[in-house]
N, C-alpha and C positions, 0 to 999 in steps of 0.2 A: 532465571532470567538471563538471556544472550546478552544484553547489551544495557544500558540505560538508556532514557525515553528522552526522545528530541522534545520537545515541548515548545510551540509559539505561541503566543497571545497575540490575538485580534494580526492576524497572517491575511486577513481579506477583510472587508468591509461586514460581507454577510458569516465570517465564523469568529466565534467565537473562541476557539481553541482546538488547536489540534496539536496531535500529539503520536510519534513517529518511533516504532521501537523495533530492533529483531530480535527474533525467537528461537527454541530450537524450531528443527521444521518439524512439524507435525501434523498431524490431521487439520484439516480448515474448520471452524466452526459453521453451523450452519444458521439459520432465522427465518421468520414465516415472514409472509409478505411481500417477497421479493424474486422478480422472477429472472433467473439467470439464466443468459443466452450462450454459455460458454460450452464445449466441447472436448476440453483437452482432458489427461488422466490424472491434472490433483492442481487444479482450477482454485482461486481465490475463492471467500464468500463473502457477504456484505451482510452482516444485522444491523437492522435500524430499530431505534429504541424512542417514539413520538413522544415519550413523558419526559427524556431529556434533553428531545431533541437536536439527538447525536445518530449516527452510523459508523460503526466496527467494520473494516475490510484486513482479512488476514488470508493470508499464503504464502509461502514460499515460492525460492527462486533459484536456481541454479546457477552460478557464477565463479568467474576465472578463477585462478589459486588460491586454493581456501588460506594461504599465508598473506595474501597481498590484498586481497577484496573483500567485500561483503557487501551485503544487500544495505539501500540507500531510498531516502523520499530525491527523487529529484526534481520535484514539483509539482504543485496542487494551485485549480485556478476555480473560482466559481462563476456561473455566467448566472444571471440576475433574471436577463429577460427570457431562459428557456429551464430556468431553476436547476442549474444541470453541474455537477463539481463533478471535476477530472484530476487523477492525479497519476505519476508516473514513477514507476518503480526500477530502476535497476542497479547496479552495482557501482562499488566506489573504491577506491584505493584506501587503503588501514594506513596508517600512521606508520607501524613495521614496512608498507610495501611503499613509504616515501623515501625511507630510511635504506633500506636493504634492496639494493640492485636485483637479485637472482631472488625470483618467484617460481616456486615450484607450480609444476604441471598438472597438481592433484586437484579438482575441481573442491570448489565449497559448496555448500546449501545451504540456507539461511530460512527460517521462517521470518514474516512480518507481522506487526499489526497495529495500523493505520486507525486512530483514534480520531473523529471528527464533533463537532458540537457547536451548533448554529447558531445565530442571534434570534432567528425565527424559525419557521417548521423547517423539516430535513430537504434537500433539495428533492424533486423528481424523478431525476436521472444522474446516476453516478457512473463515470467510465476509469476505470483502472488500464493504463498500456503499462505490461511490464517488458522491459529489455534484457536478453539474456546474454551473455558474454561473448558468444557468436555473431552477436547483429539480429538475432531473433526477436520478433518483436509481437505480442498477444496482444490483444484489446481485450476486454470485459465491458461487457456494460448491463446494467439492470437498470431495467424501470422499478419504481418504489409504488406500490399500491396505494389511492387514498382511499384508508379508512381512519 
């Protein structure tokens, strides 16, 4: 394990818990049911799991000096009236890069993975924007099948 897991309780109205961790980066996991629109060469995935109510989104990200940064939740909102939770991924200053002026130049990578778990069924639509240390900036989105 990279990192230990951010953990919130009831963070929105409709979750019930969610839970924010990085990874090494590695392969993304994948899941039925879900159809992704995404295009790039090692793209997030999103499993949703209806018996608990939850969806898993993992992938990495590529971010400033791997001494001073690392990949971050920088926020998650649910919208009610189109069942639709978004949340945004990108980098963050370490503790070392508050501390130590001079960050090197060597990029980092971080795997994620973004744990969610609803009060009621999983949302509809899930949109991830992740941000990359350039100002780069991806959207994901899936529709969630009802079965």
């Amino acid at each position: 394990m990279f990192g230990s897991p951010t953990t919130q309780s009831n963070p929105d109205q409709h979750i019930a818990s969610l839970s924010f961790e990085r990874t090494e980066p590695t392969t993304v996991e994948t899941g039925p049911a879900v159809t992704n629109e995404r295009t790039r060469g090692y793209e997030p995935s999103l499993t949703v799991d209806r018996a608990t109510r939850s969806l898993r989104v993992t992938g990495r990200l590529v971010h400033g000096s791997k001494d001073c940064t690392q990949v971050r939740l920088a926020s998650t909102a649910y919208e009610a009236e189109t069942a639709t939770f978004t949340a945004t991924i990108s980098e963050g200053r370490t503790m070392l890069g508050r501390i130590t002026p001079g960050c090197t130049d060597a990029e980092g990578e971080d795997g994620y993975r973004l744990t969610v778990e609803f009060d009621d069924a999983p949302p509809k639509h899930v949109t991830v924007t992740e941000r990359d240390h350039l100002g780069g900036e991806f959207e994901g989105e899936w529709t969630i099948d009802e079965q």
